[in-house]
C-alpha positions as CSV (number, residue, x, y, z in Angstrom):
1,X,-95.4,-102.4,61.3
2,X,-98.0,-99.7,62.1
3,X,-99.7,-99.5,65.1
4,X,-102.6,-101.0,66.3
5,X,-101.2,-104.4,64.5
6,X,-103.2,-103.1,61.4
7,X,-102.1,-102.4,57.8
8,X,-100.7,-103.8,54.5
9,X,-101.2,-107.3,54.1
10,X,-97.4,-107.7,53.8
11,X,-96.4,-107.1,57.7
12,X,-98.6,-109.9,58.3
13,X,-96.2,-112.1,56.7
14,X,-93.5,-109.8,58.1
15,X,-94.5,-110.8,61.4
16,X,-94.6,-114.3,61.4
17,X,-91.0,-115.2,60.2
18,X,-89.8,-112.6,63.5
19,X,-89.5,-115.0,66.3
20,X,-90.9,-114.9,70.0
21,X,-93.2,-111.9,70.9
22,X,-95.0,-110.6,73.5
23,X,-98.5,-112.1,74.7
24,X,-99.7,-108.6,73.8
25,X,-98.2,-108.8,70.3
26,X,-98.9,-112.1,69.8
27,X,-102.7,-111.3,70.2
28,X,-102.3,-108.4,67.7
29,X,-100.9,-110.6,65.3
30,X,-103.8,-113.2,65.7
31,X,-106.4,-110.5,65.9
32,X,-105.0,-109.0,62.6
33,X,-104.9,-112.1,60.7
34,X,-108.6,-113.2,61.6
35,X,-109.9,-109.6,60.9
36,X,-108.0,-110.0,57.3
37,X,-109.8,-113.6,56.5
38,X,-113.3,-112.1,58.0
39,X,-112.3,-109.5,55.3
40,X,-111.3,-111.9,53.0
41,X,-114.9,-113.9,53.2
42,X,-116.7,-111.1,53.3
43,X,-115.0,-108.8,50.0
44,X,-115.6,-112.3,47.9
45,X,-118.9,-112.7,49.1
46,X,-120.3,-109.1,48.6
47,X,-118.0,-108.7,45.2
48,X,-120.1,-111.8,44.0
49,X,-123.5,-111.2,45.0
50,X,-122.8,-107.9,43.8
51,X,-121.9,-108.3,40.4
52,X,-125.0,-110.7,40.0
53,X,-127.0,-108.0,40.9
54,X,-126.0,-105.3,38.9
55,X,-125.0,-107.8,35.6
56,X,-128.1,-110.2,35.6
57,X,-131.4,-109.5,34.1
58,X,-134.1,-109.0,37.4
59,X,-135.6,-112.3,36.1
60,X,-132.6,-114.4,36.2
61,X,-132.7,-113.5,40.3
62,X,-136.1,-113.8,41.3
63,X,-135.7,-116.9,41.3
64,X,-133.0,-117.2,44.2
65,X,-133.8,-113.8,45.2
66,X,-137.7,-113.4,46.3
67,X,-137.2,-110.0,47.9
68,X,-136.2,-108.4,44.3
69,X,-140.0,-108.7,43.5
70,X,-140.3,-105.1,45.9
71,X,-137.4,-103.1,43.9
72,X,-137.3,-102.0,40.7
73,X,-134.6,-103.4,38.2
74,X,-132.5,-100.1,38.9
75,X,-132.8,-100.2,42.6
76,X,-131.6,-103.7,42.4
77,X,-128.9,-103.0,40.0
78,X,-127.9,-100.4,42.7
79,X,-127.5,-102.2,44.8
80,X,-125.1,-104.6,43.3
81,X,-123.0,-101.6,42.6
82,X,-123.3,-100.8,46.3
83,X,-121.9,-104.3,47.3
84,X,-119.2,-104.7,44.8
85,X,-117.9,-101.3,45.9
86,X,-118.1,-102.0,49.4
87,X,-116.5,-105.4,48.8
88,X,-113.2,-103.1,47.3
89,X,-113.6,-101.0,50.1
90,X,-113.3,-103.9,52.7
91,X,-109.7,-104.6,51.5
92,X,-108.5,-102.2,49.1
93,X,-107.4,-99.0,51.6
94,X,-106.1,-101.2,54.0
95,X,-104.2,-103.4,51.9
96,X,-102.5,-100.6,50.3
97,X,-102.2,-98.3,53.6
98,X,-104.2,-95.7,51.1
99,X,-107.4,-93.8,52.9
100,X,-107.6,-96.7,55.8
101,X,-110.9,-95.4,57.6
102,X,-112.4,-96.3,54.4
103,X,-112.0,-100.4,55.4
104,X,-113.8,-99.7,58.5
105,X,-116.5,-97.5,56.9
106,X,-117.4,-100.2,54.0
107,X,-117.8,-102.9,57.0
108,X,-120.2,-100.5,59.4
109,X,-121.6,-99.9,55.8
110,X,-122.5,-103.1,55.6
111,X,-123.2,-103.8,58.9
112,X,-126.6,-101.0,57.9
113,X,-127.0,-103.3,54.9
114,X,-127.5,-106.1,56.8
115,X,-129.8,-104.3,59.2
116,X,-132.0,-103.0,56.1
117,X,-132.0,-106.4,54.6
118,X,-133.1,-108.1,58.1
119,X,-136.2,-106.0,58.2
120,X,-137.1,-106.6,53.7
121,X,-136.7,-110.3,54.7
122,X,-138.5,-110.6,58.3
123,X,-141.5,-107.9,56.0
124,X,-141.8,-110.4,53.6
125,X,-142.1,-113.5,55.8
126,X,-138.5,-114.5,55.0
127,X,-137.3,-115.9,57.9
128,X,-134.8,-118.5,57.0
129,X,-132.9,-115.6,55.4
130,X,-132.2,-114.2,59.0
131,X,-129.7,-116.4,60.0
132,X,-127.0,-115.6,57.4
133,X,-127.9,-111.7,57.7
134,X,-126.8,-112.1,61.4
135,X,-123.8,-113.6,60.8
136,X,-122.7,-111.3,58.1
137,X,-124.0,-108.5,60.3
138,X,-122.0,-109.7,63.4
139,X,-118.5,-110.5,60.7
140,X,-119.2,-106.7,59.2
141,X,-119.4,-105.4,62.6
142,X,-116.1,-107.5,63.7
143,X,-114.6,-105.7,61.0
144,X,-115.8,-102.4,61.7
145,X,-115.4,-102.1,65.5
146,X,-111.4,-104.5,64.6
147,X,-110.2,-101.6,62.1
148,X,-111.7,-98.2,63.4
């Protein structure tokens, strides 16, 4: 196991079938496992929303998505791309043990994300949208400050 309880998904299960541990290690362990499901959530959310984004026609959105009214098709196309890649990059490069800094970098990615959409939303009057961007803000920035 690397330190810093962090790495590929496979010392997680490693570590569990090891018997007692330190407090200190025990709490690495824990921390590791809840930063991989906040990782978890977050990939499958971002991958999803993202490929809406950049695979649906602008119309099919509005709908469910007011705030694409101030983008063009491309930006919000863009922007799927963005999330989808970011959603890799959440699990991808530490799952493999590949380019790690790049799993911390996608979450304080999306932690600015979160920020930008905060201020289109609370712009356009949107206010019941804050709530979720603050918790995926706060889980990105779990993420970020867990893996740097």
């Amino acid at each position: 196991m690397r330190g810093r309880g962090g790495g590929r998904a496979g010392a997680v299960v490693a570590e569990l079938g090891e018997g007692p541990k330190s407090l200190a290690e025990d709490l690495g362990l824990a921390m590791n496992v809840a930063l991989w499901i906040v990782q978890g959530v977050l990939a499958a959310v971002y991958l999803a929303a993202g490929l809406a984004k950049a695979t649906q026609p602008r119309e099919k959105l509005a709908p469910t998505m007011g705030w694409i009214e101030d983008f063009s098709p491309g930006q919000v196309k863009a922007i799927g791309v963005i999330e989808a890649l970011g959603a890799v990059g959440l699990v991808l490069p530490w799952a493999t043990g590949i380019a790690e800094v790049l799993t911390p970098v996608a979450a304080a990615g999306f932690v600015v994300v979160r920020i930008l959409a905060s201020v289109v939303h609370a712009r356009r009057n949107e206010y019941k949208n804050l709530p979720v961007n603050v918790i995926r803000l706060l889980l990105a920035l779990f993420v970020a400050i867990g893996r740097f």
